[in-house]
MARGU-885712 format. One record per residue: residue number from 1; residue in three letters; x, y, z of N, C-alpha, C in turn. Coordinates in steps of 0.001 Angstrom, whole numbers. Layout:
N
R     n   res    n_east   n_north      n_up   ca_east   ca_north     ca_up    c_east   c_north      c_up
R   NUM   ala         X         Y         Z         X          Y         Z         X         Y         Z
...
END
This chain:
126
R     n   res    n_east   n_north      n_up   ca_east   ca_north     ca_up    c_east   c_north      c_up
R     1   unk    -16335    -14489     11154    -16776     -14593      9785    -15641    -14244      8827
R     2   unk    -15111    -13163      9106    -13673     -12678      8218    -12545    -13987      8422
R     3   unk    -12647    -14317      9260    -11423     -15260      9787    -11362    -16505      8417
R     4   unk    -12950    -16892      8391    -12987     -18321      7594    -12875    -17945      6431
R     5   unk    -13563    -16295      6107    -13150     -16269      4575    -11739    -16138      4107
R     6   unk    -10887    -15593      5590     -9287     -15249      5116     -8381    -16766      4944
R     7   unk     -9115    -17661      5775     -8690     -19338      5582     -9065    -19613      4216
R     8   unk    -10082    -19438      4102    -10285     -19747      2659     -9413    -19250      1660
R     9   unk     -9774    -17891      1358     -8560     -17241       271     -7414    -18177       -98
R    10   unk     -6989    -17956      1782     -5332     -18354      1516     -4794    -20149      1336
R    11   unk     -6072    -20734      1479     -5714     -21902       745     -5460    -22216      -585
R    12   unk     -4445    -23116      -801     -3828     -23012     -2333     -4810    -23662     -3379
R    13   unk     -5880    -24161     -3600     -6500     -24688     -4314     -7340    -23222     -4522
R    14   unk     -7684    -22113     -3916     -8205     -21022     -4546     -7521    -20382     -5120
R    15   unk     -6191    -20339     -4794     -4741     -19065     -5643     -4605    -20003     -6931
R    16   unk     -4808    -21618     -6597     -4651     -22041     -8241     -5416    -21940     -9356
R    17   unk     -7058    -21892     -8511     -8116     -21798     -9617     -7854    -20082     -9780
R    18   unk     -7450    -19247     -9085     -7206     -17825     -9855     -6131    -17698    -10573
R    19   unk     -5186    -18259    -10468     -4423     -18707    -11370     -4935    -19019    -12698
R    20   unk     -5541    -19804    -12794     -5976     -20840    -13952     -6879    -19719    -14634
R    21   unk     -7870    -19182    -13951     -8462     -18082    -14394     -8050    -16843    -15441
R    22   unk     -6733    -16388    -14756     -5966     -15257    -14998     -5318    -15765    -16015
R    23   unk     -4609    -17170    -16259     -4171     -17324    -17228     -4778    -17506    -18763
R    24   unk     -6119    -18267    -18392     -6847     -18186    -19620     -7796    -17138    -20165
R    25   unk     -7627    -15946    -19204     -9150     -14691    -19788     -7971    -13644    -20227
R    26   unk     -6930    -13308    -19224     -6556     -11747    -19377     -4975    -12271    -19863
R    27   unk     -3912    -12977    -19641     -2747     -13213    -20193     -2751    -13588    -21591
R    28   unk     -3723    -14283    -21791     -3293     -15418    -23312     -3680    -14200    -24319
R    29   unk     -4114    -13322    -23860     -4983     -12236    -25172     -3170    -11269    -25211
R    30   unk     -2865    -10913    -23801     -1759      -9882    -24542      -829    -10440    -24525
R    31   unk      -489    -11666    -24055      1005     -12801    -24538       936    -13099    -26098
R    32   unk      -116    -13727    -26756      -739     -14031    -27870      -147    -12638    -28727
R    33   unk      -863    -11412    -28286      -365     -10505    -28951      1279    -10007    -29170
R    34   unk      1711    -10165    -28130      3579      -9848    -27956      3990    -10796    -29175
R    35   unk      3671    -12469    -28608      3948     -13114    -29211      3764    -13056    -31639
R    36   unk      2740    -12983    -31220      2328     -12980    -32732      2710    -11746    -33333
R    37   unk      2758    -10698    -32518      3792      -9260    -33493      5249     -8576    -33244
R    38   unk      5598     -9611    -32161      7127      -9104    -32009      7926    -10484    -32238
R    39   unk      8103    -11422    -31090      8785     -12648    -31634      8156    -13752    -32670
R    40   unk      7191    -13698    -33039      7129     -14871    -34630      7775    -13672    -35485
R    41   unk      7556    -12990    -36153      8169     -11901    -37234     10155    -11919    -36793
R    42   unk     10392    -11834    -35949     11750     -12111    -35403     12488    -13877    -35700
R    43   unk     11766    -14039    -35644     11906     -15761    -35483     11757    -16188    -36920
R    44   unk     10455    -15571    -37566     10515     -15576    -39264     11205    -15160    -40093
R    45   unk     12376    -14127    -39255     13425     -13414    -40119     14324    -14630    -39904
R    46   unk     14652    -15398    -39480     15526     -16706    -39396     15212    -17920    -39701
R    47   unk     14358    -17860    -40205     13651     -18773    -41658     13072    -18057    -42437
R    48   unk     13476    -16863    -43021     13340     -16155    -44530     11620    -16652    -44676
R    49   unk     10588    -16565    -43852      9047     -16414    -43536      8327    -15268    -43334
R    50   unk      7208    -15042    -43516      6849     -13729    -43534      6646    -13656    -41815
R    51   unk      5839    -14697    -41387      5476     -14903    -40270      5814    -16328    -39365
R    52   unk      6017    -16752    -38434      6220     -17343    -37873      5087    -18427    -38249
R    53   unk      4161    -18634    -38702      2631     -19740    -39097      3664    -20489    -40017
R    54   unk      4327    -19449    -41185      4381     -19597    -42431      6110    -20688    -42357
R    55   unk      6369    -20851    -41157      7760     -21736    -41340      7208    -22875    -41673
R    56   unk      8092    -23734    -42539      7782     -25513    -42504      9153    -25936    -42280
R    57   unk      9311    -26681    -42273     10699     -27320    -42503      9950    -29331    -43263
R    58   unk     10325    -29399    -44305      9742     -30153    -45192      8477    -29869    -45721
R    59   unk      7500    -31096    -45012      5938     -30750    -45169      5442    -30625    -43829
R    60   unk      6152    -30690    -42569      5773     -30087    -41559      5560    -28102    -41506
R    61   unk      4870    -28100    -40956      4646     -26849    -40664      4656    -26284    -38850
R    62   unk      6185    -26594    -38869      6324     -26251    -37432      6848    -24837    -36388
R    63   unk      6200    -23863    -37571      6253     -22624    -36949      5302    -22465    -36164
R    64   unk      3970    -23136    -36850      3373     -22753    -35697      2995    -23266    -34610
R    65   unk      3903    -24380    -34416      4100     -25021    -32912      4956    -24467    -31973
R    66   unk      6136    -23610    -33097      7412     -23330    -32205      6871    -21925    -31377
R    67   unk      5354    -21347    -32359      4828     -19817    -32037      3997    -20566    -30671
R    68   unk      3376    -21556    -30454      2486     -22069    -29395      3350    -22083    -28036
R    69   unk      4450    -23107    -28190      5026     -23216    -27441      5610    -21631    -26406
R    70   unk      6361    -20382    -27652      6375     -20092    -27057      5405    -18747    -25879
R    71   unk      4485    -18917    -26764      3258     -18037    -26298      2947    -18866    -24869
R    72   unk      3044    -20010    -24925      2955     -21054    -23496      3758    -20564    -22145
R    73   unk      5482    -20674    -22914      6490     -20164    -21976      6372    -18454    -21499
R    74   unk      5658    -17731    -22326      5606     -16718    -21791      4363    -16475    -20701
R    75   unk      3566    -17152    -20943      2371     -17026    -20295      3044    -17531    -18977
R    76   unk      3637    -19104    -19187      4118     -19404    -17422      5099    -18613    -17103
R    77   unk      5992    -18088    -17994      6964     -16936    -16883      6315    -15917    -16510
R    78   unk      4856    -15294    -16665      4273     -14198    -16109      3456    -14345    -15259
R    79   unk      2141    -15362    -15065      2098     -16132    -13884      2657    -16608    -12710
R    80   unk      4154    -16704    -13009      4944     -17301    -12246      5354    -16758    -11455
R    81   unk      6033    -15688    -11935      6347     -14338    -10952      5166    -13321    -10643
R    82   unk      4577    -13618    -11438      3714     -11846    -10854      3079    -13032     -9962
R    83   unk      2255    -14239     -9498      1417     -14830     -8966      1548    -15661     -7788
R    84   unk      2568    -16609     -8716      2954     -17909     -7642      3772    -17418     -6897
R    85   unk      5073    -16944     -7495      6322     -16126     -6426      5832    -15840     -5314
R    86   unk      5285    -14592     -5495      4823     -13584     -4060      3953    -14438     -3401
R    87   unk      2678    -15202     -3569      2024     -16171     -2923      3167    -16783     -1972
R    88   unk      3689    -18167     -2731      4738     -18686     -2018      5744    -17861      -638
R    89   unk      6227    -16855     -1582      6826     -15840      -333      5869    -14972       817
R    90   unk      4131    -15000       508      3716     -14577      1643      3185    -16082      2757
R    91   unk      3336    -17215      1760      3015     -18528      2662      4462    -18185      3650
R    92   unk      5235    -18465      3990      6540     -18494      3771      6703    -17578      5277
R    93   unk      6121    -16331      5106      6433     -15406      5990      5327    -15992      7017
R    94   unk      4085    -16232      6063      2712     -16856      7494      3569    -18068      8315
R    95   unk      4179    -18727      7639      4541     -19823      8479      6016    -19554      9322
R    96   unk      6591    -18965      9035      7615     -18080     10130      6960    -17359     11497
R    97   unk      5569    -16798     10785      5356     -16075     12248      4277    -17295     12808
R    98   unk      3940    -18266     12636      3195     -18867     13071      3940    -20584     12986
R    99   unk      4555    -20862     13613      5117     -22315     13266      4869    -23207     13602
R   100   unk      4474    -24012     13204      3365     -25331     13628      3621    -26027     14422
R   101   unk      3106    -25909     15699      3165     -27157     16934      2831    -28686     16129
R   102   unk      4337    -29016     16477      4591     -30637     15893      3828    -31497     16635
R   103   unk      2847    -32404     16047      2539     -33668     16563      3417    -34313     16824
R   104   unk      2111    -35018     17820      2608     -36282     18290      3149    -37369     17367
R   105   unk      4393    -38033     17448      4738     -39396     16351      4442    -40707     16869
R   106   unk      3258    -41005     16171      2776     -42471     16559      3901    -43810     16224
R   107   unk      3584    -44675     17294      4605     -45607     17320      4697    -46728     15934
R   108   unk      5602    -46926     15619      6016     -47887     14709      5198    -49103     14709
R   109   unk      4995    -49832     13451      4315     -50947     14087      5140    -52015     14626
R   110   unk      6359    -52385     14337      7355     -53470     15265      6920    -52888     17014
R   111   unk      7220    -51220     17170      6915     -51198     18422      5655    -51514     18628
R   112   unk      4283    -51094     18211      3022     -51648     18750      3115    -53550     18617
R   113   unk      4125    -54308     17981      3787     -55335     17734      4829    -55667     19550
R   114   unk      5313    -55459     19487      6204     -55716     21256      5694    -55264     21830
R   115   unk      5119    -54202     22280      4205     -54085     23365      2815    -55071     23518
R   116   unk      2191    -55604     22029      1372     -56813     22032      1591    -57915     22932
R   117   unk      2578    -58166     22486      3560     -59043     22921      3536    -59300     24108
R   118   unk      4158    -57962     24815      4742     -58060     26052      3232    -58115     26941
R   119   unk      2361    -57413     26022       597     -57493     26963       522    -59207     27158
R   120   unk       796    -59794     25813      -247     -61278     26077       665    -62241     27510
R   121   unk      2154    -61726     27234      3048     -62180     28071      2724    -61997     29788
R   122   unk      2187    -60649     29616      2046     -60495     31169       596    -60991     31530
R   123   unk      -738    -61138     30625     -1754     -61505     30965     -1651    -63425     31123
R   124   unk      -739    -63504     30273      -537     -65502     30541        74    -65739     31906
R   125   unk       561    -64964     32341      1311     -64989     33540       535    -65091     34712
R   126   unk      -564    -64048     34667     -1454     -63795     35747     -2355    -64896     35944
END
């Protein structure tokens, strides 16, 4: 019973939906926050802005795309390492101590088409 739930876990379509999870409930609230009170105010001091919302450059208003974006990049560099990294590196070690007995390589089809061949050849014969 433990066995199938530990197969389970460790398949990657569950580490992604916890992934996906983690990124949208508990990261985006304190990235969002870093983001919106340390680098937009930093970033607004280099367009003379109070805040990073408040940049335009014409009638665009692309501070606060440049604030999205990077609230984005921070979110995937913290995911990335705290999540995927170590995942990857414990796949990594499972498959070192366990290394997959290689199949069999099924034949080409030119070869299944000559051995056809060589069947109808030897049955016309007989």
């Amino acid at each position: 019973m433990f066995q199938g739930f530990k197969e389970f876990i460790a398949k990657g379509n569950v580490i992604d939906l916890a992934v996906a999870v983690v990124i949208g409930a508990a990261f985006s609230t304190i990235i969002a926050a870093i983001v919106d009170n340390l680098i937009n105010p930093l970033i607004g001091l280099l367009f003379n802005a109070e805040s990073l919302d408040g940049v335009k450059v014409g009638v665009f208003g692309i501070g606060a795309v440049i604030g999205a974006i990077i609230n984005f990049l921070a979110v995937a560099l913290i995911v990335y390492f705290v999540f995927v990294l170590p995942m990857n590196k414990y796949k990594e070690r499972q498959a070192a101590r366990n290394p997959a007995v290689e199949e069999e390589t099924l034949p080409s089809e030119q070869e299944l088409l000559i051995e056809i061949r060589d069947q109808l050849r030897k049955n016309s014969t007989v």
